[in-house]
Each structure stands twice: as structure tokens, then as C-alpha cells.
DORO-427406 format. One line per field, with one value per residue (C-alpha): residue in one letter; x, z, y. Coordinates in nm, 2 decimals. Example, Ala and Ser with C-alpha at 12.3 -4.5 7.8 and 13.67 -1.06 7.14 Angstrom:
// DORO-427406
ketor <- (A/S)
u <- (1.23/1.37)
w <- (0.78/0.71)
v <- (-0.45/-0.11)
This chain:
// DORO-427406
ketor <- (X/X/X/X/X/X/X/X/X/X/X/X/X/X/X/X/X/X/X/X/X/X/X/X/X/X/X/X/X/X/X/X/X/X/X/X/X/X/X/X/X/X/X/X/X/X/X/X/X/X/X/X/X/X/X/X/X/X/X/X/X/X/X/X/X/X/X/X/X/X/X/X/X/X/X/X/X/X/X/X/X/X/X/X/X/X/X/X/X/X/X/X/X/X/X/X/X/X/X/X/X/X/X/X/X/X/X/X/X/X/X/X/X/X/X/X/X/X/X/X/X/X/X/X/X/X/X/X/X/X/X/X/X/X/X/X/X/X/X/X/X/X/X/X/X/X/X/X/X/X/X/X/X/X/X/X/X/X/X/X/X/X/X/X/X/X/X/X/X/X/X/X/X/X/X/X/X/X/X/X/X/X/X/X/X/X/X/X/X/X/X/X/X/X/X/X/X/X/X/X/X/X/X/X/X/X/X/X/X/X/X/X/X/X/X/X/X/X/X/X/X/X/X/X/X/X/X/X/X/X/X/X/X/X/X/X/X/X/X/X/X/X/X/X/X/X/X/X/X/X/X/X/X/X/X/X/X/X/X/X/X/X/X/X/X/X/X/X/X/X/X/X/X/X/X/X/X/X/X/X/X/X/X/X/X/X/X/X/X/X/X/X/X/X/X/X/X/X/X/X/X/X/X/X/X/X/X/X/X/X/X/X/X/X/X/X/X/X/X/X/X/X/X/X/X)
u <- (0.00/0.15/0.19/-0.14/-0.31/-0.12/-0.20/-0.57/-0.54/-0.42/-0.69/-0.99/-0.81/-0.82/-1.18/-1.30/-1.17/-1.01/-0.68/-0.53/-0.75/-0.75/-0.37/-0.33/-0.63/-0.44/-0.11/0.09/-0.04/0.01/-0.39/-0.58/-0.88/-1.10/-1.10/-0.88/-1.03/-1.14/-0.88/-0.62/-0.77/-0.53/-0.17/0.04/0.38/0.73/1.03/0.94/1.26/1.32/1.17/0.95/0.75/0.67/0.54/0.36/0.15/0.11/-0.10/-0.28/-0.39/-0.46/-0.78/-0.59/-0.59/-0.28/-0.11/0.27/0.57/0.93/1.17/1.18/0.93/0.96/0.92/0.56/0.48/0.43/0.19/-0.02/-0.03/-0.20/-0.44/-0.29/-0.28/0.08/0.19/0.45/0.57/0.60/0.37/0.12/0.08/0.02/-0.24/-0.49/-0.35/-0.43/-0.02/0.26/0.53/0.82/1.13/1.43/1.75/1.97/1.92/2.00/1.68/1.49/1.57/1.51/1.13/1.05/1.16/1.28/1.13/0.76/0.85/0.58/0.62/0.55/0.21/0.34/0.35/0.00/-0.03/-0.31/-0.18/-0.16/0.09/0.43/0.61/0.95/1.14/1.39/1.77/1.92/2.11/1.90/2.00/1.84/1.52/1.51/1.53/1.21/1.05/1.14/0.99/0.71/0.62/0.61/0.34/0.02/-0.28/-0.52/-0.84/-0.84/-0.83/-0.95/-0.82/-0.50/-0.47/-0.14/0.10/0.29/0.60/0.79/1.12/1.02/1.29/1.28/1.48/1.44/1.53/1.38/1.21/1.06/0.96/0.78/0.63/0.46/0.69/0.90/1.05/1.00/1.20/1.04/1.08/0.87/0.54/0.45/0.07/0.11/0.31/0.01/-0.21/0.00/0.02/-0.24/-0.06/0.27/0.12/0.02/0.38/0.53/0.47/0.73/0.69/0.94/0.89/1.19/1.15/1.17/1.24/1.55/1.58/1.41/1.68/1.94/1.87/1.85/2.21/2.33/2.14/2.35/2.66/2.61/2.49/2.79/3.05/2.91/2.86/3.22/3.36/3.12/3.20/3.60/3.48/3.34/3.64/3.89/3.67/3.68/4.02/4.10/3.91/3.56/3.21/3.03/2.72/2.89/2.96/2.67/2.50/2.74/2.75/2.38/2.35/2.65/2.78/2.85/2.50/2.32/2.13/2.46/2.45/2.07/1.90/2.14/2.37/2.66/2.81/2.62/2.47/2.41/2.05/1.82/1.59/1.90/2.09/2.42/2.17/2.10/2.45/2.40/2.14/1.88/2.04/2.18/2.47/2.81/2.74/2.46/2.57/2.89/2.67/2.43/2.79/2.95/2.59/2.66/3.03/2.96/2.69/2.93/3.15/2.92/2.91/3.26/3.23/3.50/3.43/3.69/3.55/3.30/3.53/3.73/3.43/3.35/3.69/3.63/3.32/3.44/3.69)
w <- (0.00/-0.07/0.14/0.06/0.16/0.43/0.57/0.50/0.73/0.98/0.95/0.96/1.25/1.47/1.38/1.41/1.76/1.89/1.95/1.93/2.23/2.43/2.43/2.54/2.85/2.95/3.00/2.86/3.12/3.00/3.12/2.80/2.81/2.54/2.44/2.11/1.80/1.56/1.36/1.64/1.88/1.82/1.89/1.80/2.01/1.91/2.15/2.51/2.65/2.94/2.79/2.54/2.78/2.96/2.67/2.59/2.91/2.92/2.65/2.76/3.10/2.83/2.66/2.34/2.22/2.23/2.09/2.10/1.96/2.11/2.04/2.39/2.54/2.88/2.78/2.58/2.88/3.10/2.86/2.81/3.17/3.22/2.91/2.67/2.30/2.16/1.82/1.67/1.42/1.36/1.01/1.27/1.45/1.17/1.08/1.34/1.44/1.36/1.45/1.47/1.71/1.77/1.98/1.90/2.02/1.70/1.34/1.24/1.42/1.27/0.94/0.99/1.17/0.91/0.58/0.64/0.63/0.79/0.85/0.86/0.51/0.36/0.20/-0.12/0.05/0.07/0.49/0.73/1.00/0.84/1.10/1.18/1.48/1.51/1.89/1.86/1.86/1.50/1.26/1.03/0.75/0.84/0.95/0.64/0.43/0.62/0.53/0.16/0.20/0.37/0.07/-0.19/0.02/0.03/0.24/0.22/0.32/0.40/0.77/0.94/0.64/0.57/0.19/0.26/0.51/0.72/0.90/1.19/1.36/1.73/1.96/2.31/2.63/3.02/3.06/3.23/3.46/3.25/3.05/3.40/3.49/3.14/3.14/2.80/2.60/2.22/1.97/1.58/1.27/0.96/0.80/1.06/0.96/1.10/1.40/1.50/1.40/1.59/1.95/2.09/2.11/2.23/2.50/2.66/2.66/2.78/2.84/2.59/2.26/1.99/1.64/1.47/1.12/0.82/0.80/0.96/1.21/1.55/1.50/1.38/1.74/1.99/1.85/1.92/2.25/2.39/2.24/2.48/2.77/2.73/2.75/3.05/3.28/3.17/3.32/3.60/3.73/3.65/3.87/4.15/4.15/4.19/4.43/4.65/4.64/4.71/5.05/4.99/4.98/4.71/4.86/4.93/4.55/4.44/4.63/4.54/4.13/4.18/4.23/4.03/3.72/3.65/3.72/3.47/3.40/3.55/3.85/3.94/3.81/3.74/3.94/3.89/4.27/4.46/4.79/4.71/4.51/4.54/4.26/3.98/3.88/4.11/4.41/4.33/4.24/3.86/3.76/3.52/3.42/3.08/2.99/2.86/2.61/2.49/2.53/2.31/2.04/2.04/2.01/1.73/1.56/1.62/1.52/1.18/1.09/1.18/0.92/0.66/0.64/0.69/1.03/1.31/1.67/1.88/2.18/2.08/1.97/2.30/2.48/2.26/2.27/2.63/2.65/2.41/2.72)
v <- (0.00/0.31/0.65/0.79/0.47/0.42/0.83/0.73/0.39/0.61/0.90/0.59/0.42/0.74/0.85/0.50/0.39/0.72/0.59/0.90/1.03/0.73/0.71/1.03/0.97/0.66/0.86/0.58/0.35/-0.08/-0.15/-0.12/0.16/-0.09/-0.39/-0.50/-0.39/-0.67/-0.69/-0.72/-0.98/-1.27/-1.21/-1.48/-1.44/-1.63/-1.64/-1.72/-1.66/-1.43/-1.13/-1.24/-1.46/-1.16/-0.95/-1.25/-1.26/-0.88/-0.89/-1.19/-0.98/-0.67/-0.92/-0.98/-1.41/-1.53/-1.82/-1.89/-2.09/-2.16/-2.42/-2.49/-2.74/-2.58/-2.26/-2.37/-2.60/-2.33/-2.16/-2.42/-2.51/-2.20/-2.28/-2.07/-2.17/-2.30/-2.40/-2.61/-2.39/-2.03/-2.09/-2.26/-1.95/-1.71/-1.97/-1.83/-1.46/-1.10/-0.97/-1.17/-1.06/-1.19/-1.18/-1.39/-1.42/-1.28/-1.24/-1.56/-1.66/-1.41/-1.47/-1.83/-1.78/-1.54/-1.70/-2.01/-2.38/-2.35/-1.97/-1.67/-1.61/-1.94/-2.06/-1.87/-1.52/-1.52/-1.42/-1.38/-1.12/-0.85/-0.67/-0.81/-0.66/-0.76/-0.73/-0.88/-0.70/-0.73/-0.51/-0.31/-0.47/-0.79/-0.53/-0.42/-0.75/-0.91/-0.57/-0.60/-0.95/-0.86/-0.59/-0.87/-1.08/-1.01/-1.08/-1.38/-1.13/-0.80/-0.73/-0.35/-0.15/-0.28/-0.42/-0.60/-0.72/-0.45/-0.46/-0.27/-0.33/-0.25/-0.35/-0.26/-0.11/-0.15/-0.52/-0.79/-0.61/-0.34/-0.67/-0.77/-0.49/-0.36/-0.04/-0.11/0.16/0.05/0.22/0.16/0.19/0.09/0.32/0.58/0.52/0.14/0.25/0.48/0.14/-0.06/0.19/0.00/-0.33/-0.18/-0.02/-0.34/-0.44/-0.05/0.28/0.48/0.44/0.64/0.64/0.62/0.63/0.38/0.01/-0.09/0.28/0.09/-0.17/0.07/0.27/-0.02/-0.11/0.27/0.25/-0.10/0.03/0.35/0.12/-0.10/0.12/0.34/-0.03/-0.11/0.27/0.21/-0.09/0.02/0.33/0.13/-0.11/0.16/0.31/-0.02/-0.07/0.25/0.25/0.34/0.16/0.05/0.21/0.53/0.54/0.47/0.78/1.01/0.88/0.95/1.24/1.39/1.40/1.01/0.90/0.68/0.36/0.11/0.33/0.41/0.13/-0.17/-0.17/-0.39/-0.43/-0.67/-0.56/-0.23/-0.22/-0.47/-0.63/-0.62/-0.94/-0.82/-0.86/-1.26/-1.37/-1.22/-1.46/-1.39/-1.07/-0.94/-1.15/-1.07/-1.30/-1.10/-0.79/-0.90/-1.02/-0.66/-0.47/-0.76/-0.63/-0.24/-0.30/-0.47/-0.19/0.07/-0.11/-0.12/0.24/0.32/0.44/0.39/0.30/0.27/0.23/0.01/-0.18/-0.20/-0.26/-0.61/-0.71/-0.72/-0.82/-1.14/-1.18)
């Protein structure tokens, strides 16, 4: 659909359910005002893992139909203990949803779920959902490849008043426990007229939604955003072991970095030293927290997109080699 169709989509959705309105009267909050529109009712959710399995149940307590997919038993197990809807194959979920979402480990994964062997795209490109909301942390590059995809598929029946598939990159900040909670920070990219479609949804996973642009720009900014986050919790927790070893507490630190210059997100809200904050993966011997592994493969993907356009950085680069280490 072009531009013109898409503004139009955008215009009809706000007159006909006053999103626009109800969003602002909500104040961001994850408790839906209404319940789903018709054409967004069923959810189909893939990647269960620590984050995604949150999301997931969000929008099951926001009233949208869920049904999910992971390649781990467990993870499906505890979903359908709790009489929730799972499917053995990503195909098999599009089968009965409105939107697709999905949040994968890396961008092999994506690009496997998406267009590989019994991925979303199969049965000839002909789709039922006609949203796709990708959560996952990739490079653009692969963001931008499902979205060429995407605009060669079409839809099997026409759904609200979208006349094909759409597609946004909508990856997301604030951890584990912002997965939790329903206070997300989702950073998109893709048609402005199906973000604003798709505001609704979000919501019910977070609160702070940023539109970023085209296809490709919400990936393009989460992998800015980790490559910032990884180099200020690497001269953090430098800062707090010189502090240590130099005499002074950990705690006494942390409320002076708080409330000068050096605060930030390692300091006030995940803080690395354990004893000091509690809540935060230092607090319970660094389990289920945001490994190194993981943060090394978010700066290998900010690293090699840096090099596809010919830009240097150096401390990026320090900070994976470490990271690797």
C-alpha cells in the first residue's frame, strides 16, 4: 500500500476507535482503556525466553488471544499449563493470528522464523496477519530484508483496512524487569501510519513508545542504545572497583555517582556491585540478568553496521573485545 493509503489507514483508525485520544487519556499506562479492535484480537507471540515470555502474558492480561511458539518445550509447557494456546511452528501460529510478534535471540533466528522452512512467510506469501512486529535486537540490515519481504506478500483477506502485510522493527529497552512490569521503552521503525495502527498493542507491553523512522531505524537505534549502555557499565564498574580498592564503599559510591555527574542507568538502576541495590541481577549472584554473552553479540551487531558504512568506533570496539573476554 503506498503512502497515501497508508495516511488514510491512519486518518480511519483514529476517527474509528479514537486511538489517538484514548492514548493520550491513558497517559501511557500498559492497562488497555478498550478492548482489542477486531482486527487485532489474536496475537500470535514467538520467543518465550526471558523477555518475550513476559510481553507474551502482558497482553494476555490486556484481553488480546494469544497463541505462541518456542523451540523450547519448557518454555511452551508453561503456557499451556495456564491454558494458553501453543503451536509447533512459527507458520502454525500465523495460521490463526491477527499480529505476529516476535522476539528472538539474534538475526539468524529471525531470518530463519520469518523466511525459512515452515517460517511466517511461507504458504506462497499469501499471509493472514496483516501486521508483523519484530522485537527482537538485529542489525538493520536484516530489518530491512524481512520488510522487503514482507512488501512482496500479500494478504489472504483484508483485515480492518490494511490491503497487505505490514511490517515494523520494534525492539525494546528497560530489561527484564521493564519486561515484567509492562513499562517497556520501544524504539520503531517501519510506515508511521502502522506505527500509530499498531500503538495500541505496544502499549500493553510499555509505556514509551518512539517512532523512529523507516524500515531498519528501531533496530538501527537499539544497537546505538546497547553500544552507549555497554561502555558506561564497563567505566562504571571500573569506577566502583577503583573506588573499592582504594578505600571506599560501594554504597557510598553509588549515592554520590547518583546524584553527580557520573549518574546513569549502570549506576541508578542496574547496578553492577552486589549488595548495594536490590531487585537487579548483582543482588541474586547475577542470575537472570543481561549477559556478557549477549551484550557481546548486540555490540558484534553495532560493530559490523558501523563497518558497513565506513564508520570507526573505537570504543565500541574496546568494549567487545572485552566483552568477548
Amino acid at each position: 500500500m503506498g503512502g497515501v493509503g497508508w495516511r488514510r489507514l491512519g486518518s480511519k483508525l483514529r476517527q474509528r476507535w479514537g486511538w489517538e485520544s484514548r492514548l493520550r487519556a491513558r497517559g501511557f499506562s500498559s492497562a488497555p482503556a478498550a478492548p482489542p479492535p477486531p482486527h487485532m484480537e489474536s496475537v500470535g507471540f514467538i520467543g518465550l525466553g526471558n523477555m518475550g515470555s513476559h510481553m507474551a502474558r502482558n497482553l494476555v492480561r490486556a484481553g488480546y488471544r494469544v497463541s505462541v511458539h518456542d523451540i523450547n518445550e519448557d518454555a511452551m509447557n508453561k503456557f499451556s499449563d495456564d491454558g494458553i494456546p501453543t503451536k509447533r511452528s512459527p507458520l502454525e501460529v500465523s495460521e490463526s493470528s491477527d499480529v505476529v510478534i516476535t522476539m528472538l535471540p539474534s538475526s539468524a533466528h529471525v531470518l530463519d522464523v520469518y523466511s525459512g522452512g515452515n517460517g511466517l512467510l511461507g504458504n506462497g506469501g499469501h499471509l493472514g496477519p496483516w501486521l508483523y512486529i519484530d522485537s527482537s535486537t538485529v542489525d538493520p540490515q536484516t530489518s530491512r530484508t524481512i520488510s522487503t519481504d514482507m512488501s512482496r506478500c500479500s494478504l489472504k483477506e483484508r483485515k480492518g483496512y490494511a490491503e497487505k502485510p505490514m511490517m515494523l522493527d520494534a525492539p525494546v529497552s528497560g530489561g527484564v524487569p521493564a519486561a515484567e512490569a509492562g513499562t517497556l521503552t520501544f524504539m520503531v521503525g517501519g510506515l508511521e501510519e502502522t506505527y500509530i495502527a499498531a500503538k495500541p498493542l505496544l502499549l500493553a507491553m510499555g509505556k514509551k513508545l518512539i517512532y523512529c523512522g523507516g524500515a531498519g531505524n528501531g533496530s538501527a537505534a537499539k544497537i546505538c542504545n546497547n553500544t552507549a549502555m555497554a561502555i558506561s557499565m564497563l567505566g562504571v564498574s571500573e569506577a566502583f572497583a577503583l573506588g573499592q580498592n582504594l578505600g571506599i564503599k560501594a554504597s557510598t559510591l553509588t549515592d554520590i555517582f547518583n546524584c553527580s555527574s557520573a549518574r546513569c542507568w549502570s549506576s541508578d538502576t542496574y547496578n553492577p556491585v552486589p549488595g548495594v541495590m536490590a531487585g537487579v541481577p548483582s543482588a541474586r549472584n547475577y542470575d537472570g540478568g543481561f549477559t556478557s554473552k549477549l551484550m557481546a553479540k548486540d555490540l558484534d551487531l553495532a560493530m559490523a553496521s558501523a563497518s558497513g558504512v565506513g564508520f570507526k568506533c573505537p570504543m565500541g570496539s574496546e568494549a567487545l573485545d572485552m566483552y568477548d573476554h
